[in-house]
N, C-alpha and C positions, 0 to 999 in steps of 0.2 A: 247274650253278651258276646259269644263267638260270632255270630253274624255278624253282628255290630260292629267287632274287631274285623273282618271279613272285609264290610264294606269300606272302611276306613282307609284299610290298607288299600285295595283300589284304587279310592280316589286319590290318594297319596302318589301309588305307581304312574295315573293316568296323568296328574300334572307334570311329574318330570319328565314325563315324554312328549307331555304339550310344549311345558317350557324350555325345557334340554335339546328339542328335536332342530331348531333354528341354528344353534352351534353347532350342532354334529352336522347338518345341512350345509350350511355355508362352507365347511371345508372339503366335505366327501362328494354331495350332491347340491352343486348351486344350483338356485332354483331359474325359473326362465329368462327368458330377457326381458328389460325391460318393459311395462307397459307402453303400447303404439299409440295409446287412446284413452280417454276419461270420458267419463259420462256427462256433459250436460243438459239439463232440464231434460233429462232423460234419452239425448242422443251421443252418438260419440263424437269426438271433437280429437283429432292428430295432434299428440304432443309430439315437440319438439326432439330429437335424437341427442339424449344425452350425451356429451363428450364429442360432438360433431365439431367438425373443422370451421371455427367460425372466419362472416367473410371478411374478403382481402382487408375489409375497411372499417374493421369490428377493431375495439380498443383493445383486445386479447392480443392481437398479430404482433410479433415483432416487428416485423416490417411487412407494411400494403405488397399482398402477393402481387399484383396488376403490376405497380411500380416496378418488382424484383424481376416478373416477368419481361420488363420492357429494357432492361439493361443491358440485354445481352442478344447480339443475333441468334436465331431459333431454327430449327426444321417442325414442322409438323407432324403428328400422329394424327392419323385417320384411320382406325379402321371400325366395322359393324360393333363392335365393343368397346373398344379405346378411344377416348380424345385426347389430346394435351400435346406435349411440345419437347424438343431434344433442346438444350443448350449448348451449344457450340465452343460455348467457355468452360471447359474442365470436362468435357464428354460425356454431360451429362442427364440420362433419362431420370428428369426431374417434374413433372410435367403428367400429371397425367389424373382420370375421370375415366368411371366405369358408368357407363351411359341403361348399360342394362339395370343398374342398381339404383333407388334413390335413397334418402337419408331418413325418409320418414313415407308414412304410408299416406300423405297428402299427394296431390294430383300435381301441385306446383310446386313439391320438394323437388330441392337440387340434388345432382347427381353422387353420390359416392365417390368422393376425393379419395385415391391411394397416393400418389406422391405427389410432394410439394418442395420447391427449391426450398435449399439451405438459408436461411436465415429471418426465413416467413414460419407462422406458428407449425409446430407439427413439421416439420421440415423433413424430409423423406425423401432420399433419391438413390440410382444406382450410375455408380461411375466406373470407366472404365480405362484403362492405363496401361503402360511401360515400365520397368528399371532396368537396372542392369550395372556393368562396366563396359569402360570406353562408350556409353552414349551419352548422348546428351539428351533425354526423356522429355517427352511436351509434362505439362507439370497440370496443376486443377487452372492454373491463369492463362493457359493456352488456347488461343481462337484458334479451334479447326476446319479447314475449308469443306465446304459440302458438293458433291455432285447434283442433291437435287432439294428442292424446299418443302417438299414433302414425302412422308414414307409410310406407305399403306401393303397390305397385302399384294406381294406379286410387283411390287414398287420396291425393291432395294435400293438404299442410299449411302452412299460411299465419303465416311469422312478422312480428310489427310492434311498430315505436317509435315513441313520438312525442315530441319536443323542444320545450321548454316555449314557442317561437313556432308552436307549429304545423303545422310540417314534420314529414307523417308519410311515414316507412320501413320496407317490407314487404320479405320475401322469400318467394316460394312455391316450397316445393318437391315438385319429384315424381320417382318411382323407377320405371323397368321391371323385368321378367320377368329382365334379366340384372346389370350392372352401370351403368347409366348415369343419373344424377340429372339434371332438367332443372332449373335456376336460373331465375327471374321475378323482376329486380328493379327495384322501383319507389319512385319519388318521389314526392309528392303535396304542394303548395308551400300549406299553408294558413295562410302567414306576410303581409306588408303588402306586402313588398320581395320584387325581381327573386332570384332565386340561380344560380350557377351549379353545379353537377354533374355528378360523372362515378364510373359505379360500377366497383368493382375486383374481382377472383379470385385467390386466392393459393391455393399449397400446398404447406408449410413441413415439412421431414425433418430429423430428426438424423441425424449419422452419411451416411459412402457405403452406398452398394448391398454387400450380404454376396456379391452375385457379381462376379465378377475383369471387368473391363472388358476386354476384347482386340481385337487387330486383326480379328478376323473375326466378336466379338460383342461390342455395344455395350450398355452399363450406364449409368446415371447422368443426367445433364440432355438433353431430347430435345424436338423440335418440328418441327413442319410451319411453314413460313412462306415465301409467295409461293407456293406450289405446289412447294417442294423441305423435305424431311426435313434436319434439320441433325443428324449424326451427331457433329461435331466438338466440341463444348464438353465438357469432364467434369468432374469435381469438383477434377479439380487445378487445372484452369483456375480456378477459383474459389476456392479454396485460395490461392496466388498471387493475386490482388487483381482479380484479372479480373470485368467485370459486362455480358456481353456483351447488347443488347437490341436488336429488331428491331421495325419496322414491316410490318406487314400487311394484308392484302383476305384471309379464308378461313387456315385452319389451325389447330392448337390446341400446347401444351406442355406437359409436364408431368415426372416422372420414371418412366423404365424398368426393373425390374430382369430379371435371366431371363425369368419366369415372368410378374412382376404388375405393374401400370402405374396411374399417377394421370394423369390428363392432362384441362385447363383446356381447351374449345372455344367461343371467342366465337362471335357470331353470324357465319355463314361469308359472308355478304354485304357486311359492317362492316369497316373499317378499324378494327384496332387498335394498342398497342402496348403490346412483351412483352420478357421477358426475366431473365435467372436473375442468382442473385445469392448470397453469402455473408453472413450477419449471426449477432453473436453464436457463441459458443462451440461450431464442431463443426453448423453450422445452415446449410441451404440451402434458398431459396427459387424457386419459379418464379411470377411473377405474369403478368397484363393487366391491363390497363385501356382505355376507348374514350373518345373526346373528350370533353369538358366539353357537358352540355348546358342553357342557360340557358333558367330556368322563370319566366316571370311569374307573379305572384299567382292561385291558383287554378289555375294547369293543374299536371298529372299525366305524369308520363312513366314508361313499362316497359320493361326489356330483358333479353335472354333469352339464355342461355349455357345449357354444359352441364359437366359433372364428371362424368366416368369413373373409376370405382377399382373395380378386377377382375382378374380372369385374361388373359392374352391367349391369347384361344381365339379361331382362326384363325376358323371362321363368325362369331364374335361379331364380330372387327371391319371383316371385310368387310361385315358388315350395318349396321353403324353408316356406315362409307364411304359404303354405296348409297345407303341411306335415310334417313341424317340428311345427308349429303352433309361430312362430314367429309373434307379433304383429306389421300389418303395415311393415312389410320387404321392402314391393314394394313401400314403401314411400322412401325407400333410394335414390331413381329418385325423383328431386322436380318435380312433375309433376305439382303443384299449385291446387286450387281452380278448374280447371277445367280435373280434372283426367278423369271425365267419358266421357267425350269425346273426350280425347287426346290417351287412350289406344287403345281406340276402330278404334283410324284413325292408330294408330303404328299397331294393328296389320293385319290392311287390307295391309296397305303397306308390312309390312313383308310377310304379303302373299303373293303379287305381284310379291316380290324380287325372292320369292322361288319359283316363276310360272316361271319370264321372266329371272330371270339369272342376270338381272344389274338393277342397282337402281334407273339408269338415265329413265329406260324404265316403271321400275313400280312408277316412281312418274309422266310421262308421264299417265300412264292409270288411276290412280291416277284419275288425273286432268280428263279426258274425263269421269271415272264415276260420280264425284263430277258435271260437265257439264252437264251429263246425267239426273240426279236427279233433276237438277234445269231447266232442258229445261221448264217444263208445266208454271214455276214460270218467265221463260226468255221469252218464250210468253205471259204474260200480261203485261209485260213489254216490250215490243216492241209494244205492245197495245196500252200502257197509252202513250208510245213515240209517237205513230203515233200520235195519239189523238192531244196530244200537240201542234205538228207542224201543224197541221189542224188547229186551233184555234188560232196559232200565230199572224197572221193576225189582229181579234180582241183583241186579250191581246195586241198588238202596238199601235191601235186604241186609246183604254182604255189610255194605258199609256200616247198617248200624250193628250189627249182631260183632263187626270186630272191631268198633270204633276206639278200644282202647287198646288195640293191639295193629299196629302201624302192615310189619310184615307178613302178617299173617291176612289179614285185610288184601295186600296185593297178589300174596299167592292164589289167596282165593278167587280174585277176579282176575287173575292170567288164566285159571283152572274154564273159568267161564267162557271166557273169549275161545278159548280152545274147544272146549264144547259145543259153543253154538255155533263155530266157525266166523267167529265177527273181528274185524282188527279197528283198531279205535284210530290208527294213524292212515287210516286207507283214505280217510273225504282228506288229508290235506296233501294229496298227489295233486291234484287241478291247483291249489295253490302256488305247490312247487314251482310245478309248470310253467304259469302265470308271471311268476317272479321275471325269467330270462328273459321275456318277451317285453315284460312291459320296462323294465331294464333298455332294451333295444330300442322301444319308442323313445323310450327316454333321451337316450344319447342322437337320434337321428333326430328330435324334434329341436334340441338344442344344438348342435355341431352341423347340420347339413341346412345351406342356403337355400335349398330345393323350397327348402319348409321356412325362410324369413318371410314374414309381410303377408302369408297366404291366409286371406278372408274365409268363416265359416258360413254362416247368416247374421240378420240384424244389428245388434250391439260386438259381435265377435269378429273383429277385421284383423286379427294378428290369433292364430291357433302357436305359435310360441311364442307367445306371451301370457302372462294371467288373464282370467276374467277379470275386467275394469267396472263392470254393473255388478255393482254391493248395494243390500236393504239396509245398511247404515246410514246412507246420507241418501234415504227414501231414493235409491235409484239415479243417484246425481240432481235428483229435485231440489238439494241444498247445498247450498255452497259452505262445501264441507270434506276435507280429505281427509278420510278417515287412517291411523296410522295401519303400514302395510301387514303387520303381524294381525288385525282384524280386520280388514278389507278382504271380508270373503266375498265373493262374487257366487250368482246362479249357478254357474255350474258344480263347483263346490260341495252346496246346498245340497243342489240334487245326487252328488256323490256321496252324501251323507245318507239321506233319505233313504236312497235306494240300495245302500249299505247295509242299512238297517233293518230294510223288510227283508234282505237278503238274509238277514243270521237270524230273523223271525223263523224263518221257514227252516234252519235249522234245529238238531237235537237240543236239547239246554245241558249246556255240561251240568255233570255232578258236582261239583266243589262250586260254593258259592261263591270265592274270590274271583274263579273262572269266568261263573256267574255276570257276576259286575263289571271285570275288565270288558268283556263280550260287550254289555247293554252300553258302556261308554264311549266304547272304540267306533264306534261310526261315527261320533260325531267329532272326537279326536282328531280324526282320518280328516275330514272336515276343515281342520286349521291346517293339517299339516300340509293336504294337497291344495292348499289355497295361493301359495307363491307361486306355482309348476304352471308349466305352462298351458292353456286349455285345450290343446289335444288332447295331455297325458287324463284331466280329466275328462274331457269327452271320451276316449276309447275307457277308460275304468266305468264310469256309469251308464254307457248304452251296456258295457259284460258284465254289468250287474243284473240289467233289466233284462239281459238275455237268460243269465243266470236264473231270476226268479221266475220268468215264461217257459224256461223248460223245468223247475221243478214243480211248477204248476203241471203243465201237461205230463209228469211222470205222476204226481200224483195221480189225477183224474183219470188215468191205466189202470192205476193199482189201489182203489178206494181201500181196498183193507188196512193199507197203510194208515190210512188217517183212523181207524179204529184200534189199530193197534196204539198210536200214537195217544190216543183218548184213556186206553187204560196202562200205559204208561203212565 
């Protein structure tokens, strides 16, 4: 009858953790992106990119982009990364395609839209501006003349106004090799009377971020200010009435999504002041601005910002860190609380990638170095396991001789442990261990671009994303989508599997509920790692399979083990 009650209780604990684990997940750890691909008739076929910017001429648009784009005189963006376009009416980098990106892992997917003029779906631009007293400010309906019709790397292009007293207003802009525009702007007071000015940055989105904001990755309104990252504001906060603004020396703000970022960086030596905001239907802004600066007749004054709108690739913004001296840049990645050890796993991986050519291969070696490292710590713990099962015998003994006696029962088996010199919590060190790291893949497989769209073999062309090949719908042989909470896919499977021979080769705990949890939990494991993305299972069941080939080869050192283990 206590067995019975034993096993009960088990199956009881192991549901809620099956079914409770989807809740806790979706707020603590969301799971990957998107599936890239479906199986049919057993191949895969590129789904479309959820929440993609549909085109100009899709009934979604508020207004045909093509149209919006043709309204207005333009300058050009050219560079090895950027294509799109400046608008001449309101100063605006509204205009732009990340050429290195596509939307989907199709070969004739379009390119990765970041900004899109105002009033087309998704509308997302950065403008740039004047106020003051005694001016008279070009306004968002102001045409500004251009020095040249295109603006590339090593090509700067000079836009300017001039208001019927004389006051003229430039902006130069120029572009690098990756994503970062430098801003020049300047005043020139060729009016009678004193003025005062101060120039401003803005960069205005419709709509939140299409990726989920969560406790362990941050989406939506982001900034460096004083020397600390402000994670805290989102789009609800601003939503609700909130207009949260900060003073600063050094920092920039701008918006985060996954993958791609806009972000406003004054001059880092300036004090300025910043701060996000809601306006209009469904519209968020992040601005600066620097103090008012008073021009007397005839003088001139420039100031020099920057505008980021790109990828967030991990060298990209440490580079801009170093060498534009941008504070916390590389904060634009949430990498959380445990950055110094999350960089350091992304860049071995990257290195790996760049060694073996696939990703599937270097999160493979991956796993055999991180194995490798832990082998001295997997032999003491295969130690303290032998130990164990030696000694089972009398820890049985014990248990039944005090079974009605609770404390007297565990002194006797501390008494034990002390004597034969064994520790019962020594095999879940490698677990410990295990925990931070795979934690780390965790966060670099879903936050770093390095790893979107990267192919393993066969049916696996997205390693962040799930496995899409489930024996539900015999392998996509049926036209059948099976729902996502049991759409396990092969790898999975074989996480489960290999789960399983893995606690085979373990001791059997004593307590029978133990028991049971143990025999369940691999397959448990099974649903739960079924949403994540298939690296994180691929690097967990090749460190299984490594797991079980070296407690294989520890045994076959030490046969007496398996004899001990026999009259346990």
């Amino acid at each position: 009858m206590e067995n019975w009650r034993n096993v009960v209780l088990a199956c009881v604990l192991s549901l809620l953790v099956l079914f409770g684990w989807p809740y806790v997940a979706n707020h603590f750890f969301p799971p990957a992106n998107p599936p890239a691909t479906k199986i049919v008739d057993g191949k895969s076929v590129p789904l479309p990119a959820p929440g993609a910017t549909p085109a100009a001429d899709a009934p979604a648009a508020i207004r045909a982009r093509a149209v919006v784009l043709k309204e207005s005189p333009r300058v050009a963006i050219d560079t090895p990364r950027l294509k799109g376009s400046i608008n001449l009416k309101g100063a605006r980098i509204d205009d732009l395609v990340m050429v290195s990106y596509r939307e989907t892992i199709a070969k004739n997917a379009p390119p990765v839209r970041l900004l899109s003029p105002g009033g087309t779906v998704d509308g997302y631009f950065a403008a740039f501006g004047f106020s003051g007293d005694g001016v008279a400010a070009p306004s968002d309906q102001t045409v500004w003349q251009t020095s040249d019709t295109v603006l590339a790397p090593g090509k700067p292009v000079t836009l300017s106004w001039r208001n019927d007293v004389g006051q003229l207003f430039t902006i130069k802009l120029s572009v690098d090799e990756n994503y970062l525009f430098t801003i020049e702007q300047g005043v020139a007071n060729g009016s009678a009377n004193a003025i005062a000015v101060r120039p401003w940055s803005l960069v205005s989105r419709t709509g939140h971020s299409k990726d989920p904001d969560s406790w362990t990755i941050h989406t939506g309104p982001i900034g460096t200010f004083n020397g600390s990252t402000n994670y805290s504001v989102n789009f609800k906060d601003l939503d609700e009435g909130e207009a949260p603004r900060f003073n600063s020396t050094g920092g920039w703000l701008g918006f985060g999504d996954k993958y791609w970022l806009t972000a406003l960086a004054p001059d880092q030596s300036k004090a300025f002041e910043a701060g996000f905001r809601r306006g209009g239907t469904d519209r968020y802004q992040a601005d600066f601005s620097t103090a008012p600066v008073v021009l007397q007749p005839g003088k001139a004054i420039t100031t020099k910002s920057h505008f980021f709108a790109g990828a967030k690739e991990v060298a990209v913004l440490d580079a801009y860190k170093k060498h534009q001296g941008f504070v916390n840049f590389d904060r634009a990645i949430d990498w959380g609380w445990f950055i110094w050890f999350e960089k350091p796993i992304f860049y071995v991986l990257d290195w790996l990638f760049k060694l073996a050519g696939n990703f599937g291969v270097a999160i493979i070696l991956l796993t055999c170095i991180v194995r490798g490292l832990m082998f001295p710590i997997a032999q003491k713990q295969f130690a303290s396991m032998a130990a164990m099962r030696a000694v089972q015998p009398k820890m049985k003994e014990i248990q039944e001789r005090y079974k009605d006696d609770k404390q007297k029962m565990q002194q006797e088996l501390l008494a034990l442990y002390q004597k034969e010199k064994v520790n019962p919590l020594a095999g879940c060190l490698p677990i410990l261990l295990q925990i931070p790291i795979f934690y780390a893949l965790y966060k670099v497989l879903m936050l770093t671009i390095e790893m979107r769209h990267q192919p393993f073999v066969a049916w696996i062309k997205d390693l962040s994303a799930p496995d899409p090949m489930t024996p539900l719908n015999l392998f996509g042989l049926l036209d059948f989508a099976p729902p996502a909470f049991l759409a396990i896919g092969v790898l999975p499977i074989l996480l489960g599997i290999t789960m399983y021979l893995q606690f085979k080769l373990n001791p059997a705990p004593m307590d029978p509920v133990q028991q049971q949890v143990f025999s369940i939990m691999p397959w448990i494991f099974m649903f739960i790692m079924a949403p994540f993305a298939a690296g994180l299972q691929l690097y967990w069941t090749v460190s299984n399979l490594l797991t079980i080939a070296q407690q294989k080869w520890l045994y076959s050192r030490h046969p007496g083990l398996i004899a001990a283990e026999g009259k346990a």
